[in-house]
Structures are given as C-alpha cells and as structure tokens.
Backbone as JSON Lines, residues from 0, in Angstrom:
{"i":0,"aa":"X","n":[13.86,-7.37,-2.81],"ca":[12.63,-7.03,-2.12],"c":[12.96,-5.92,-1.11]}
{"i":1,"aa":"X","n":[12.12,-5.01,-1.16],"ca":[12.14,-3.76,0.17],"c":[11.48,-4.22,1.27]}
{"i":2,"aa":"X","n":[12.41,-3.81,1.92],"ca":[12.11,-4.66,3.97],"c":[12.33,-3.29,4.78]}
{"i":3,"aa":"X","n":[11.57,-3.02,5.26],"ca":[11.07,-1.86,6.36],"c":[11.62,-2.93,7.96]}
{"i":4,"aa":"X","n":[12.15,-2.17,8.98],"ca":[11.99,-2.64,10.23],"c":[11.09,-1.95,11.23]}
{"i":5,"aa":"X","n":[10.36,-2.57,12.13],"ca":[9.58,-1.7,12.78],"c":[10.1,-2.73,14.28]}
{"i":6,"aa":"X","n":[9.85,-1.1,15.02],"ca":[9.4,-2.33,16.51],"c":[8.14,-2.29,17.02]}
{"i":7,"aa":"X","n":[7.66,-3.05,17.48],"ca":[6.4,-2.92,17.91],"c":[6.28,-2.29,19.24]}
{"i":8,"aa":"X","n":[6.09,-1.53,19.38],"ca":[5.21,-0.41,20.28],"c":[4.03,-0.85,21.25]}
{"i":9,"aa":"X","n":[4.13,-0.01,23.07],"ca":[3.1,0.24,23.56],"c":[1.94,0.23,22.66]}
{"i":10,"aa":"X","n":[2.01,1.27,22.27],"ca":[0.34,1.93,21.68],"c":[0.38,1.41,20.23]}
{"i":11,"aa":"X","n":[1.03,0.59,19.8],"ca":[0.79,-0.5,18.36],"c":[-0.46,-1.39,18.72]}
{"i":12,"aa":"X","n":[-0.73,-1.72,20.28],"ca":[-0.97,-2.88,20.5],"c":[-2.96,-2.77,20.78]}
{"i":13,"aa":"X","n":[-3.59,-3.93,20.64],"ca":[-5.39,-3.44,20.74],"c":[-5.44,-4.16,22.16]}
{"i":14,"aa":"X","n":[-6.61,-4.1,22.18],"ca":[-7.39,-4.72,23.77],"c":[-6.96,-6.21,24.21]}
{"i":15,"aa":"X","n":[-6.31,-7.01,22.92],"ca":[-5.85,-7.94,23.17],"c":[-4.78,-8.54,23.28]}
{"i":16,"aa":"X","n":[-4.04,-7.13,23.37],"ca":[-2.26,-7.13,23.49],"c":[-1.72,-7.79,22.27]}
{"i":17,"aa":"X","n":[-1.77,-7.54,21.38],"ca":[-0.78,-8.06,20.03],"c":[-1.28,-7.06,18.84]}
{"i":18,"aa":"X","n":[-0.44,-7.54,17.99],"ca":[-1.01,-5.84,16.84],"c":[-1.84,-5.19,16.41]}
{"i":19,"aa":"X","n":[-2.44,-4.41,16.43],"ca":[-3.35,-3.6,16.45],"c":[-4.02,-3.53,14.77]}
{"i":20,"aa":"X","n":[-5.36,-3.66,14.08],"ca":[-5.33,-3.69,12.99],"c":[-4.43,-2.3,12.1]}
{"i":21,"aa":"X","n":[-4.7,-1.03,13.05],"ca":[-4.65,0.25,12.58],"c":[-3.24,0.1,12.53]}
{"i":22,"aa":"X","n":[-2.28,-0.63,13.47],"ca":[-0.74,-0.52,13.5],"c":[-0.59,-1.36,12.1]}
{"i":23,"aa":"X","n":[-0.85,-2.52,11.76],"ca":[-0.52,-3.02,10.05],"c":[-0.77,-1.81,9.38]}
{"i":24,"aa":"X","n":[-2.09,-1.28,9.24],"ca":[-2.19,-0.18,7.8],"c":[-0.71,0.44,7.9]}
{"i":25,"aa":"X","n":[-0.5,1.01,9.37],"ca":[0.53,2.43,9.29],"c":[1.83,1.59,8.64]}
{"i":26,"aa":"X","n":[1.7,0.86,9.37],"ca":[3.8,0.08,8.85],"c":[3.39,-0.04,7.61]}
{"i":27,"aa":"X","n":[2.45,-0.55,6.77],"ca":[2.45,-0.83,5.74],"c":[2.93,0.78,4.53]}
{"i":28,"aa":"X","n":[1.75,1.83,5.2],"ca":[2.17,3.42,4.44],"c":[3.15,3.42,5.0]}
{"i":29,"aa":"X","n":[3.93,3.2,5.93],"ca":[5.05,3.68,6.47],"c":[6.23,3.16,5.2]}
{"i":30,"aa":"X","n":[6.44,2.1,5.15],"ca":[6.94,0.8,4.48],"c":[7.04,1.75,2.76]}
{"i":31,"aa":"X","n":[5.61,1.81,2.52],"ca":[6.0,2.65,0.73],"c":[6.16,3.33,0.74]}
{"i":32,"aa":"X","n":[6.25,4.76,1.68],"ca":[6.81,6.16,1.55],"c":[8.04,6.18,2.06]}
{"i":33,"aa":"X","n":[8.48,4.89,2.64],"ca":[10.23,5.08,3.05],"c":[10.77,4.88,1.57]}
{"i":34,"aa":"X","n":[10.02,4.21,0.63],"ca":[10.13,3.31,-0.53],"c":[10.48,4.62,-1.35]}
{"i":35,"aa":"X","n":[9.97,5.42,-1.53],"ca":[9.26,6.36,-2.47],"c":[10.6,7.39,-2.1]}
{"i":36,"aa":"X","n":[10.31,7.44,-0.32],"ca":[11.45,8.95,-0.12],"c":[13.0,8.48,-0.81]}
{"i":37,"aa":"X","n":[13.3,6.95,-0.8],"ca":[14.47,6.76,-0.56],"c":[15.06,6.72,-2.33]}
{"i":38,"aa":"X","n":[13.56,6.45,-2.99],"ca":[14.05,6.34,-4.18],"c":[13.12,7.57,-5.11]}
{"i":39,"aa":"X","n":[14.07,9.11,-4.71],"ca":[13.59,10.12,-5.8],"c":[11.88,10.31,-5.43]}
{"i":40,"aa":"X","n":[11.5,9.53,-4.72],"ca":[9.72,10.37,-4.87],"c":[9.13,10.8,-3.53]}
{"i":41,"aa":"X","n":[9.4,11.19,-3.24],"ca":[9.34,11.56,-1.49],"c":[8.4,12.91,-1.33]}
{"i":42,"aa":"X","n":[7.88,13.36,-0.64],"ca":[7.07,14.41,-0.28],"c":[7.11,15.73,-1.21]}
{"i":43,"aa":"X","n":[8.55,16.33,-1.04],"ca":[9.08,17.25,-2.15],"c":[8.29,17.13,-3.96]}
{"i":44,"aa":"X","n":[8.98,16.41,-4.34],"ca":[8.02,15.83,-5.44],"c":[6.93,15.62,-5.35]}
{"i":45,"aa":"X","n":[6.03,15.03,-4.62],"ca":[4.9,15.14,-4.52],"c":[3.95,16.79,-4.7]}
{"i":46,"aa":"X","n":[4.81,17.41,-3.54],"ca":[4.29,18.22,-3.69],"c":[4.59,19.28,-5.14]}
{"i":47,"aa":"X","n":[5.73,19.16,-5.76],"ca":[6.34,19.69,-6.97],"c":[4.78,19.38,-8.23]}
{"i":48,"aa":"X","n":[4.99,18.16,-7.94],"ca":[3.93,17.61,-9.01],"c":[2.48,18.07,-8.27]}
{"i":49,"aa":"X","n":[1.78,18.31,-7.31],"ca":[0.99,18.16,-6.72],"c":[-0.11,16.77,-6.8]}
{"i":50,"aa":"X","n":[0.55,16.24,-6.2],"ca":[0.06,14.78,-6.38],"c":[-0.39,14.11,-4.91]}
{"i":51,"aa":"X","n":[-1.05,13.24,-5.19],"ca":[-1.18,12.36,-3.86],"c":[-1.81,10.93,-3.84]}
{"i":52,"aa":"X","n":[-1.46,9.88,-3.23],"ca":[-1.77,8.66,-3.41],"c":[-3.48,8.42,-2.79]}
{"i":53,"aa":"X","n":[-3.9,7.68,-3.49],"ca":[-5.26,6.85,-2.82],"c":[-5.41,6.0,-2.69]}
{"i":54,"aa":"X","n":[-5.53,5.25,-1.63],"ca":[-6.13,3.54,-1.21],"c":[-7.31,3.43,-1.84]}
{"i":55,"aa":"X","n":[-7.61,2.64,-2.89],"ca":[-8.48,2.05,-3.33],"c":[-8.91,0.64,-2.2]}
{"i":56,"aa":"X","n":[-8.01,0.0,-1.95],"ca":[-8.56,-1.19,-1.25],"c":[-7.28,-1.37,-0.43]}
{"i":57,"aa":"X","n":[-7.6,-2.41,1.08],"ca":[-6.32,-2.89,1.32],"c":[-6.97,-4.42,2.46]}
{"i":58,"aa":"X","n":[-6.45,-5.28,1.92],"ca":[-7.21,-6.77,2.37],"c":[-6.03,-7.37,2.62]}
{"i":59,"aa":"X","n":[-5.64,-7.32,4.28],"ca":[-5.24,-8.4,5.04],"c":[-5.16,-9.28,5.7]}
{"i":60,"aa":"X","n":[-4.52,-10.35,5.19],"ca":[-4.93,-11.8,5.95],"c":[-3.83,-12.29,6.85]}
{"i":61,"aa":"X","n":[-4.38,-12.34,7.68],"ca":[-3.78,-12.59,9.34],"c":[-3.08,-13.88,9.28]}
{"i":62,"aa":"X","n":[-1.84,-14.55,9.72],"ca":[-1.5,-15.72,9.75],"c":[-1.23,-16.0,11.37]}
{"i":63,"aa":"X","n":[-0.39,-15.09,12.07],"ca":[-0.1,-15.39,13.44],"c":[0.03,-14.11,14.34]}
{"i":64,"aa":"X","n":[0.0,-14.29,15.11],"ca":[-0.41,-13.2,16.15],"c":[1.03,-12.44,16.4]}
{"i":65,"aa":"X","n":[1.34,-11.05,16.36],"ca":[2.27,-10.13,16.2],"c":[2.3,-9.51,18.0]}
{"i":66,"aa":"X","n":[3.33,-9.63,19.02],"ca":[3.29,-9.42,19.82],"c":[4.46,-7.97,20.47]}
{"i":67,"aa":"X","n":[4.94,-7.41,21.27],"ca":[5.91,-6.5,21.3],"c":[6.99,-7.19,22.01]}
{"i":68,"aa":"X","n":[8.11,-6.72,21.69],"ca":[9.56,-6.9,22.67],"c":[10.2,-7.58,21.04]}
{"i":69,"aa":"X","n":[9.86,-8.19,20.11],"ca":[10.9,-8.36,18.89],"c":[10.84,-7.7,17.84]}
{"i":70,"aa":"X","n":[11.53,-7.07,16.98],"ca":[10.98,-6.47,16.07],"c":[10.31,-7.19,15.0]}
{"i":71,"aa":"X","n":[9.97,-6.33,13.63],"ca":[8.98,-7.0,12.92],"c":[9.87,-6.68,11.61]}
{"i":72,"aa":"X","n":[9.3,-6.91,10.11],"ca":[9.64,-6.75,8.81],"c":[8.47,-6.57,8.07]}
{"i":73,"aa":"X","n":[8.5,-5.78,7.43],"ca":[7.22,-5.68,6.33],"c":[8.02,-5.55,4.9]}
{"i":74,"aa":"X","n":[7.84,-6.19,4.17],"ca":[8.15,-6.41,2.74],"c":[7.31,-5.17,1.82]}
{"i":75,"aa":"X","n":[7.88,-5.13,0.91],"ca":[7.21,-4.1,-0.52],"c":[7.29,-4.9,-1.46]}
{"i":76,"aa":"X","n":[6.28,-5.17,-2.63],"ca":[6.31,-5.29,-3.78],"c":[5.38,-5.07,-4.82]}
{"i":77,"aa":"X","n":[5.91,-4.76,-6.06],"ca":[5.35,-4.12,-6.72],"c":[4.1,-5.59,-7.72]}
{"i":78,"aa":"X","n":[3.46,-5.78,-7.02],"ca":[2.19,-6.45,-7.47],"c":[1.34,-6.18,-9.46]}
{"i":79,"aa":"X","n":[1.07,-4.74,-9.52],"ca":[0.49,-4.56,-10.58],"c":[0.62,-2.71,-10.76]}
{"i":80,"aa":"X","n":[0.87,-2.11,-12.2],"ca":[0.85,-1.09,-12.62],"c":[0.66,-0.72,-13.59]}
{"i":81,"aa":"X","n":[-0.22,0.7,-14.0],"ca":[-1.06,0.52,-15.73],"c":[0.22,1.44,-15.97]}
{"i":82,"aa":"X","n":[-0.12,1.1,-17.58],"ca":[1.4,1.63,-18.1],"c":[1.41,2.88,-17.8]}
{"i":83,"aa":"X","n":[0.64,3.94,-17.29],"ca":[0.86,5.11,-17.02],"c":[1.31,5.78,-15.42]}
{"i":84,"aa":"X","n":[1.18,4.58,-14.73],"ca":[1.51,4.58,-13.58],"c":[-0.37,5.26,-12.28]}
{"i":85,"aa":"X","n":[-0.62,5.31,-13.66],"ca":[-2.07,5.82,-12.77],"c":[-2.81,4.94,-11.2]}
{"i":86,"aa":"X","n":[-2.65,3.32,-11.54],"ca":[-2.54,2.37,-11.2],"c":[-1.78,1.7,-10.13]}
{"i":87,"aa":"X","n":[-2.06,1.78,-9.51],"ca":[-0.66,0.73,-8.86],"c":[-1.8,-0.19,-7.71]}
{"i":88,"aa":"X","n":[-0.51,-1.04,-7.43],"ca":[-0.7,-2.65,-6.0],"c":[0.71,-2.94,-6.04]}
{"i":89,"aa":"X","n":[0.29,-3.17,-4.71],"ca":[1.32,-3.63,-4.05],"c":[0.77,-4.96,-3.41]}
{"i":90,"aa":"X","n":[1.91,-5.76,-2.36],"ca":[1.64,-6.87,-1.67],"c":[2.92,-6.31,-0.65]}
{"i":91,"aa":"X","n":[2.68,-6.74,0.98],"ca":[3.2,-6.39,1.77],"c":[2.78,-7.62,2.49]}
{"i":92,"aa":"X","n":[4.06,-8.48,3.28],"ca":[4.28,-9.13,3.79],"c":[5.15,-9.02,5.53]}
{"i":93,"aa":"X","n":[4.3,-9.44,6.37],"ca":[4.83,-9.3,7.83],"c":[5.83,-10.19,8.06]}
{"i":94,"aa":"X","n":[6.94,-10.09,8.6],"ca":[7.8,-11.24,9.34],"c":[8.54,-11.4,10.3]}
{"i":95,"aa":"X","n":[8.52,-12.18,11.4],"ca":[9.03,-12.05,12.39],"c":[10.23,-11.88,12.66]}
{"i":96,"aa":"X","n":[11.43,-11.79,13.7],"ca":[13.07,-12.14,13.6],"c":[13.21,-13.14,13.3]}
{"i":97,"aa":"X","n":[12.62,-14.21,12.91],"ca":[13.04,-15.3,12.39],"c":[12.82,-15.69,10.91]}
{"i":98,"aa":"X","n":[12.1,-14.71,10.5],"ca":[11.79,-14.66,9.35],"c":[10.6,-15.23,9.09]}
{"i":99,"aa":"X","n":[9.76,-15.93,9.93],"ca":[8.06,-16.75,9.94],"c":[7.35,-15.64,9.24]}
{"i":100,"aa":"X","n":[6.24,-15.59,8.15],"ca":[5.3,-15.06,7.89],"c":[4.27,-14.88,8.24]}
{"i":101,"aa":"X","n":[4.19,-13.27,9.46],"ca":[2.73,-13.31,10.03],"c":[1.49,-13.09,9.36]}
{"i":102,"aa":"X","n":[1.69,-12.03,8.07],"ca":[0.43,-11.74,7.98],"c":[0.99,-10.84,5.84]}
{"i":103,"aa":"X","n":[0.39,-10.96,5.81],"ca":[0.11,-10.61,4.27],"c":[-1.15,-9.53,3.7]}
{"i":104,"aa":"X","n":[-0.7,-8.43,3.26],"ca":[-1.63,-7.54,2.65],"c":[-1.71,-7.38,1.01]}
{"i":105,"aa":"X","n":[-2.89,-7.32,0.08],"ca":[-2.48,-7.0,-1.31],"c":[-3.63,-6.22,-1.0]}
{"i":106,"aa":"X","n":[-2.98,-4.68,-1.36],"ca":[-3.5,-3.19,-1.94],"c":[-3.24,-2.71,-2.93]}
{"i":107,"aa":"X","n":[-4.55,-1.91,-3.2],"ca":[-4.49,-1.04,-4.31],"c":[-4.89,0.3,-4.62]}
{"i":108,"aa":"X","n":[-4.41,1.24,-5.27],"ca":[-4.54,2.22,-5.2],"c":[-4.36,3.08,-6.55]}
{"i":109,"aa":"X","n":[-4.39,4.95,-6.85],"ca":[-4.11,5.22,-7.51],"c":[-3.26,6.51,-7.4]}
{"i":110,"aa":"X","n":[-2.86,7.51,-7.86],"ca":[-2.53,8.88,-7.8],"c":[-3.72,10.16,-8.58]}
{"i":111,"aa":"X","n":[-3.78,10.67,-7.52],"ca":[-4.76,11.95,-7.71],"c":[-3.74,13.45,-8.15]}
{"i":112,"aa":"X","n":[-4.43,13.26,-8.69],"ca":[-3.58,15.35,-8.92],"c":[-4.98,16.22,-7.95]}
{"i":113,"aa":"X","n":[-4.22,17.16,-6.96],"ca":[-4.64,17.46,-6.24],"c":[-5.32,19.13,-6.34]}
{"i":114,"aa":"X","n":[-5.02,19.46,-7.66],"ca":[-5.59,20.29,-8.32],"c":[-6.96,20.21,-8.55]}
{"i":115,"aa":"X","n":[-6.92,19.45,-9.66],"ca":[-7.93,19.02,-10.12],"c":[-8.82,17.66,-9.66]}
{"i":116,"aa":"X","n":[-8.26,17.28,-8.6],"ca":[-9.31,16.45,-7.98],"c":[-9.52,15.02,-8.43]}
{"i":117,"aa":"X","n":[-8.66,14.68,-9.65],"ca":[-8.86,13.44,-10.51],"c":[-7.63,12.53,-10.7]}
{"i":118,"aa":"X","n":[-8.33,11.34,-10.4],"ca":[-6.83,10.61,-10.9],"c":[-5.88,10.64,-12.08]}
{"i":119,"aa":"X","n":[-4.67,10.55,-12.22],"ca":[-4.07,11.3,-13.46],"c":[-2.95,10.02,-13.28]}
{"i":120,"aa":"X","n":[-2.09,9.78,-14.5],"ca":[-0.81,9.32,-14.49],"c":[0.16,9.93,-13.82]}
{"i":121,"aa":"X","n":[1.33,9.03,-13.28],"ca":[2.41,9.24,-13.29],"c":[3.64,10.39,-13.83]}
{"i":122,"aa":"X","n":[4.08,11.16,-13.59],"ca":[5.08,12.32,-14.87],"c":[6.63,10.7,-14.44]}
{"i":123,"aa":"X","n":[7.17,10.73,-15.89],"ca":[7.85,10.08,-16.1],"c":[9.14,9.19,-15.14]}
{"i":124,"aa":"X","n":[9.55,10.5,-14.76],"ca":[10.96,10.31,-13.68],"c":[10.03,9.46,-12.27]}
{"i":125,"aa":"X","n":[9.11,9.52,-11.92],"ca":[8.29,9.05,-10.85],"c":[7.19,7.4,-10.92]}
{"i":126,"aa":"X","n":[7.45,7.33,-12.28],"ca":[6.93,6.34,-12.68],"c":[8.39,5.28,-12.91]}
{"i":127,"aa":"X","n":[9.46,5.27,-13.18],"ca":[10.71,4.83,-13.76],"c":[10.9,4.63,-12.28]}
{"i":128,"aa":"X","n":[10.58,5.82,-11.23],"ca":[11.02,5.09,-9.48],"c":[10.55,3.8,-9.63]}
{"i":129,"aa":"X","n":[9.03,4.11,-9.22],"ca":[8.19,2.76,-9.39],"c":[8.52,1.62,-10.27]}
{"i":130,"aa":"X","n":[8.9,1.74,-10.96],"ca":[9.09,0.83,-11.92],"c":[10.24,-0.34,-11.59]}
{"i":131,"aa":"X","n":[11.09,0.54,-10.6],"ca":[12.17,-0.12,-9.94],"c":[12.21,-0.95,-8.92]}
{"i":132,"aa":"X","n":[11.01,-1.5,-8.23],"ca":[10.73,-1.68,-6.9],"c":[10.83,-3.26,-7.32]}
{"i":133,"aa":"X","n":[10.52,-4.14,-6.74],"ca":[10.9,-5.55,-6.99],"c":[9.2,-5.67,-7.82]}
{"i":134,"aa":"X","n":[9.51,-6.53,-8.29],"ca":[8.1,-7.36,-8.79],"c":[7.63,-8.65,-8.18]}
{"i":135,"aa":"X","n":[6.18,-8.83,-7.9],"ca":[5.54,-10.47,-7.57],"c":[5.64,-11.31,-8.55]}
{"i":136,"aa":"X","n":[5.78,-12.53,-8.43],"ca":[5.87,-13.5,-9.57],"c":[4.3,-13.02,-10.84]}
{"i":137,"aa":"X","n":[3.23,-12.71,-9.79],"ca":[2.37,-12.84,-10.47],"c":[2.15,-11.1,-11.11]}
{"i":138,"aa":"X","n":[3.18,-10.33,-11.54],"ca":[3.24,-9.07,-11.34],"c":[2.09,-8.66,-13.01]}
{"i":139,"aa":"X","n":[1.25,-7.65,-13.05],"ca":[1.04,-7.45,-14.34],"c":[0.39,-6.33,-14.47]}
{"i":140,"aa":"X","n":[0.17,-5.51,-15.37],"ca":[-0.41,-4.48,-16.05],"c":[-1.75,-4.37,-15.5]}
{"i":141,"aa":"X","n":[-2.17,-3.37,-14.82],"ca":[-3.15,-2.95,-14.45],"c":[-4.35,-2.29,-15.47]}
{"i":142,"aa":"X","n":[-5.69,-1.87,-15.54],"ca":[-6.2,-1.33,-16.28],"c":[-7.35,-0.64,-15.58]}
{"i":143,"aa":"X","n":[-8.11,0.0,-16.08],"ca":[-9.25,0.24,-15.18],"c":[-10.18,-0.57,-14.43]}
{"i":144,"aa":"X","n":[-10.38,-1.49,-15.24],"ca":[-11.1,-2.26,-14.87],"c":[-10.9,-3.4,-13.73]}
{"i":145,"aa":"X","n":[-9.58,-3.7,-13.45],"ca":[-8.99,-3.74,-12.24],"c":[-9.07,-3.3,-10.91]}
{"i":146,"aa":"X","n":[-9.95,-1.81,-11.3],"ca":[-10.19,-0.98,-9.72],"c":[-11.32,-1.12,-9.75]}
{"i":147,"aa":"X","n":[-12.02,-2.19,-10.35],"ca":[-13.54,-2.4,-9.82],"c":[-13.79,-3.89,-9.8]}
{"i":148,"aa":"X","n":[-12.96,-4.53,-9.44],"ca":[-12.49,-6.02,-9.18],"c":[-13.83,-6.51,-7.71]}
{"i":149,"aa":"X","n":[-13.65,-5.1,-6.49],"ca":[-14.41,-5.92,-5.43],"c":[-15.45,-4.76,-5.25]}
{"i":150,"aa":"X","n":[-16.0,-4.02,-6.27],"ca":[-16.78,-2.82,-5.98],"c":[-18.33,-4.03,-6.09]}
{"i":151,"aa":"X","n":[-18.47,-3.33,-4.85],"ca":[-19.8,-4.49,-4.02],"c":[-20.57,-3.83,-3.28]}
{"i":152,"aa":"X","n":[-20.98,-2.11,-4.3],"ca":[-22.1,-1.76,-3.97],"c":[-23.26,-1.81,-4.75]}
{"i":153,"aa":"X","n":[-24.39,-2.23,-4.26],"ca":[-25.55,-2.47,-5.24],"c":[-25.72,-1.48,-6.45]}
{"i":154,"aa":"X","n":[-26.07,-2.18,-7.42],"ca":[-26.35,-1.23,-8.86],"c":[-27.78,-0.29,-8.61]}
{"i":155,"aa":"X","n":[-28.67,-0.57,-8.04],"ca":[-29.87,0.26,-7.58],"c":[-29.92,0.65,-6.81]}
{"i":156,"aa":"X","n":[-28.84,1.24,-5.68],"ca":[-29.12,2.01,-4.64],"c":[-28.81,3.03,-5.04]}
{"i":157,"aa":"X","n":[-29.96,4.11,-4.55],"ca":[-30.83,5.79,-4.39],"c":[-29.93,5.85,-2.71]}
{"i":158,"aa":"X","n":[-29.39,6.59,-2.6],"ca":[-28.61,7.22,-0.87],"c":[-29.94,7.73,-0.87]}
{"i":159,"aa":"X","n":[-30.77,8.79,-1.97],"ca":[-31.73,9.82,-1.7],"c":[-33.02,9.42,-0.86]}
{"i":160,"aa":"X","n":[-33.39,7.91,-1.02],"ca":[-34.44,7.28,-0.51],"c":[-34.49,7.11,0.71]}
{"i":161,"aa":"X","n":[-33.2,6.79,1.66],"ca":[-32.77,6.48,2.83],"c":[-33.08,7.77,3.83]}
C-alpha cells in the first residue's frame, strides 16, 4: 500500500481547529501525484502526452477528528480501472501515529486529453504505472457506466427556464 506523510499545519486547520475539509482533498491529490511522480508519470509526461486528470466524484467519511502537533498518513489504492485506463478510483485512507483510522475517501475520476477536450485512454507505459499501485480487496474493472453510479441530476431539467 502507498502511504504519503503529512503534518498537519496552521492553515490545514477550519474554524474548529482540526482538519479542514479542503486540507483532506489536498493530501489526498497530494498523496496520487507523489504516486504518479515517483512511479514514471509525473508532470513531464503528462505534459508529453498532454493529458490531465478529472475528479469525477470524491465522498469522504469522517471517523475521528484530525488535530495538529502529530503527523498524519494517507493511504493509496487502486480501487477500480477500465481496461484502457480511461477510468480510474481510488480509496484513500487517513491514519494517525498510531495507526487509528480517521477518515476514508473513495474517488473517482478520469483522464482528459487536453487538446481535444475529451476523455481518452491511457498510452500504455502510463497505464502499466497504474496498474502497479496496490489493489482493494474489492478491486474491479471499471466501465462507463460506473461514472454515472451517483449522477443525481434530474432528467427534465431546462437551466434555460430558470
């Protein structure tokens, strides 16, 4: 499993002194692009390929309250991917120095070619990274129809009417 360390930070923290929602998202991107740089897919490539990732979704559930002065752990794993790599999820897991589980995220997302504006597969050598990352027990093949799992906007809404 890939384990990121973070410390928690002044300005990590919200109005109620413990982690900030916006500080999970970042450790979490922080967490897969250390993933990515460390293994062959890092910015360079990105930009080689002209590519770029998209959050489709990201739903985290809070277990215990994340405070500053210890550091933290965020986990990587590779959740779900369509065979073209177009696809991907992950699951990212918080943990304290003791190893307690604060908080748990499963996201999803895809890769855009930044050319053309559209999501596209994987080019091979970048997909074989991915491919390497640990797997969830419940790990499996993604498809399209997968990225419309929580799409929960009404079928008859006109924006034009509003």
């Amino acid at each position: 499993m890939y384990i990121k360390e973070f410390e928690v930070r002044w300005n990590d923290l919200d109005a109620n002194r413990h982690l900030a929602n916006s500080a999970y998202l970042n450790f979490m991107s922080h967490t897969r692009l250390s993933y990515m740089m460390e293994n062959g897919f890092g910015q360079k490539k990105m930009v080689e390929y002209d590519l770029g990732p998209v959050v489709f979704y990201e739903h985290i559930f809070y277990f215990k309250e994340v405070f500053p002065g210890k550091p933290i752990n965020v986990s990587l794993e590779l959740k779900g991917l369509s065979e073209d790599g177009m696809y991907f999820s992950f699951v990212h897991n918080f943990f304290d120095a003791n190893g307690r589980n604060l908080a748990r995220c499963e996201m999803m997302g895809g890769w855009i070619d930044l050319k053309e504006r559209k999501l596209r597969g994987l080019p091979d050598e970048l997909l074989a990274s991915l491919e390497r990352l640990d797997k969830t027990d419940d790990f499996h093949v993604l498809t399209k129809e997968d990225t419309r799992k929580f799409d929960v906007r009404p079928k008859d809404l006109d924006l034009m009417t509003y």
